[in-house]
N, C-alpha and C positions, 0 to 999 in steps of 0.2 A: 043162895049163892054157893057154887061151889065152891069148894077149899082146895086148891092145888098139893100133890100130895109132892112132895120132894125122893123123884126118883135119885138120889144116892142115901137115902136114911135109912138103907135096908142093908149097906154098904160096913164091914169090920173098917178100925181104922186101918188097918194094914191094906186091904183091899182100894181105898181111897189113896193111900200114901204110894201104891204100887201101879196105881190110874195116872197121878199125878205125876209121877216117877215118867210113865210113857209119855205123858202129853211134853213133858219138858225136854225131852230127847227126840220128840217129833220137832217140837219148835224149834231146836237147834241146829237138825238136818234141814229144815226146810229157810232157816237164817243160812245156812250152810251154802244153800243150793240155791238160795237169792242173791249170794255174792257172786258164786259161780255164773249164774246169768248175767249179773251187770258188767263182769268182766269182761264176757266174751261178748257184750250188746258193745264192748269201748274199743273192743280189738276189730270188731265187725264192722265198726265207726272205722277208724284209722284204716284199715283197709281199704273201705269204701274213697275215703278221701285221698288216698294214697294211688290209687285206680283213677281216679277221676286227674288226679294231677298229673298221673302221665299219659292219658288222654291227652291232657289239653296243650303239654307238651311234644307230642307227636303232631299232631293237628298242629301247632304250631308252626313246626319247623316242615313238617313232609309236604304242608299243601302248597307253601310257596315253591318247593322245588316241584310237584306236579306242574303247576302251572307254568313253571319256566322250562320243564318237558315239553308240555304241549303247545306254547311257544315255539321250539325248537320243531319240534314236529311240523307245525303248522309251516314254517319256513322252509323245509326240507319238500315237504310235500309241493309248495309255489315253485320251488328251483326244480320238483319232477316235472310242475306241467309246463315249464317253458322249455326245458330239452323236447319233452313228449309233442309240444307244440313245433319248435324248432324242426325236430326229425321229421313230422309231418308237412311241412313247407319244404325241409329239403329236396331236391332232385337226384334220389340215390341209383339212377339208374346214369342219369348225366353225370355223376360221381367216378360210379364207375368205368364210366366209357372213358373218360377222362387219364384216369388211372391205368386203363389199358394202355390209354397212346401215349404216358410218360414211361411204361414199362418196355412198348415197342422200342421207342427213341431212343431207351437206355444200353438198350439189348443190341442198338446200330450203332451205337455209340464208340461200346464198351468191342464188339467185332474192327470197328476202322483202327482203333489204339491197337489192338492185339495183331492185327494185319503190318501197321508200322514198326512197332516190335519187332517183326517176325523180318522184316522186309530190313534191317540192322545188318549188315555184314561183321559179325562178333567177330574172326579175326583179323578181317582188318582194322576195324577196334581196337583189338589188341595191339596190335602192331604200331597203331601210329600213339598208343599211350606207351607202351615201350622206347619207342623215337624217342617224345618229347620227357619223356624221362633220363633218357641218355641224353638229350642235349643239353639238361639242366643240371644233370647230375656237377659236371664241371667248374655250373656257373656258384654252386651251391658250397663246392670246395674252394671257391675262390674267397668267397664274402664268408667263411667260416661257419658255416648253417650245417 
């Protein structure tokens, strides 16, 4: 049988106290740097959960307002096609003949008043509001007016 030979028994005690010295100051960076990671695995945690809740709070509130967008949409878009429908059934061409013969009529109208106007004798107008103000003027100083 072989005999295992003990690789540190060639070792001074100082050279073992100076091994042990390092392995204990590795141990305590790598304890170091085990806390450091669970920290930052609990910050990466609460992040994640903190992400996810406002997710679920956007989703929440935006998708009912989408859909009562599209609602509205969809509404707006039924009241295009019965105009779109409407202008198409209309007679725009009987619209506008129409149009012409209220504008004719307006125009024969609007000449017969301005012909009567015209056809007014202004000072004798004048004249007999004159009259009837001098006839009244008298009755006006009688009843104290």
């Amino acid at each position: 049988m072989e005999e295992k030979k003990n690789p540190f028994a060639s070792l001074s005690d100082k050279e073992l106290e100076a091994m042990l010295k390092r392995l204990e100051d590795s141990n305590e960076r790598q304890a170091s740097y085990a806390k450091k990671q669970y920290r930052m695995s609990q910050i990466t945690a609460l992040a994640s959960i903190l992400i996810l809740a406002i997710v679920i709070y956007t989703s929440a509130t935006i998708i009912p307002r989408v859909n009562r967008l599209f609602d509205d949409v969809e509404t707006v878009m039924d009241s295009v096609n019965v105009v779109a429908k409407e202008l198409e059934e209309a007679n725009l061409g009987q619209m506008v003949t129409d149009i012409d013969n209220l504008v004719t009529s307006s125009d024969q109208s609007v000449k017969e008043a301005l012909r009567q106007i015209n056809s007014v004798d202004i000072q004798t107008l004048n004249q007999a509001i004159l009259d009837l103000s001098n006839l009244i003027s008298p009755l006006a100083r009688f009843f104290g007016k």
